[in-house]
Each structure stands twice: as C-alpha cells, then as structure tokens.
N, C-alpha and C positions, 0 to 999 in steps of 0.2 A: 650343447653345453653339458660338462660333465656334472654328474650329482656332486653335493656336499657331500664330506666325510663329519664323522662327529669330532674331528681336531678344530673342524673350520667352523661348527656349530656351537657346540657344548666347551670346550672350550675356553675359549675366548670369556666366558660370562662366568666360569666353574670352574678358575684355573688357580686360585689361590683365596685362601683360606677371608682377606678384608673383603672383598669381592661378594663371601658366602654370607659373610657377617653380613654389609651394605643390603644385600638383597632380600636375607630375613627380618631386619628391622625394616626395609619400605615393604615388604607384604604383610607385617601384622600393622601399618601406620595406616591410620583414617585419613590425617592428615599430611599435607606437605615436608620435610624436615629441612631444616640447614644441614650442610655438611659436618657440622661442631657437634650436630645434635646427634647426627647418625654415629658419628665417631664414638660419644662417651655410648650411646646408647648400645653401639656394637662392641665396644672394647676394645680396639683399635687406634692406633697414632694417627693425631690429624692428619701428616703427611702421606701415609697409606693409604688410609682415606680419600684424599684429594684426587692420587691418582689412578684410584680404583674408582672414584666419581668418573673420574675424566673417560676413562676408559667405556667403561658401563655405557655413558649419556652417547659416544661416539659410534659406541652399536647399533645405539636404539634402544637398547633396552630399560635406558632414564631419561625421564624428562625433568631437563632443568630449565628451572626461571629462576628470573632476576628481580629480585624486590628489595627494593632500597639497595644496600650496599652486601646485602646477604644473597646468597644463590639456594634457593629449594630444590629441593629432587622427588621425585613420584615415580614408581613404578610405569612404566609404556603398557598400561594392560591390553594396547589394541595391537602390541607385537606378538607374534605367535609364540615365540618363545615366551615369554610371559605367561600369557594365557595358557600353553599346553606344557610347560615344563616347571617353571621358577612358582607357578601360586602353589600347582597339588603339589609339589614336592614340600614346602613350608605346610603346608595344609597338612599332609601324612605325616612332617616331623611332629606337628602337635599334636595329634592324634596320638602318633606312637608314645611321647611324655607325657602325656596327663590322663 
C-alpha cells in the first residue's frame, strides 16, 4: 500500500476557509453545537456550513448526533488528525493572539 500524500490527508479537512472556521469554533466548544450555532459562531452562510459539516462528519473528523429535530457536531478527538493536527494548531492560534 502506498503512503498518503498530504493532498489526501491535510487537505480534505484544510481546504477551504468554512471548514477552518467549523473546526476552530468545535475546538474552543465545551459543548456540542448545532450547525445554526457553528455557523453565526464562525461567520459563515448556513449553506457553507451544512456542507463543510457534511464533509468534515464523512471523514471522521465530526461527530454528528441527532437530537430532536436539530443535528450536533463535536470534534472526533479519538481521530488522529484531531488529536495531532486540528487541537495544537487552534491551540498555537491562541497562543499566538493573546
């Protein structure tokens, strides 16, 4: 099996700007968000939104539930991208502004 490239890794998760947004508001969120929520929260159009959820959740790298008629999303902290890429990098943006 050949290795990944970083097109087929970093990518996919880093490849447009609602995506960067989505993944900085669920790594500073305690909590679960709706999709409404991530959106005003990122500054982003619902519809962007939606399918940068959709995308994200299809990697692995969100997990979505289903509660009541609303859909939540969380960070996958037990995917390694997560874990070794998407927290310290949020983690070093805060660092570096404040």
């Amino acid at each position: 099996m050949k290795p990944l490239t970083e097109e087929q890794v970093i990518n996919p998760i880093l490849n447009c700007n609602s995506k960067i947004d989505i993944l900085r508001v669920l790594a500073r969120a305690e909590d679960p968000l709706t999709g409404r929520r991530i959106a005003l929260l990122g500054g982003i159009s619902g519809r962007s939104c939606q399918l940068s959820l959709q995308a994200l959740t299809e990697a692995g790298i969100l997990i979505r539930k289903v509660v009541g008629r609303a859909h939540t999303y969380t960070l996958n902290r037990d995917h390694r991208l997560v874990r070794e890429v998407v927290i310290p990098l949020f983690q070093t943006e805060d660092a570096l502004v404040s």
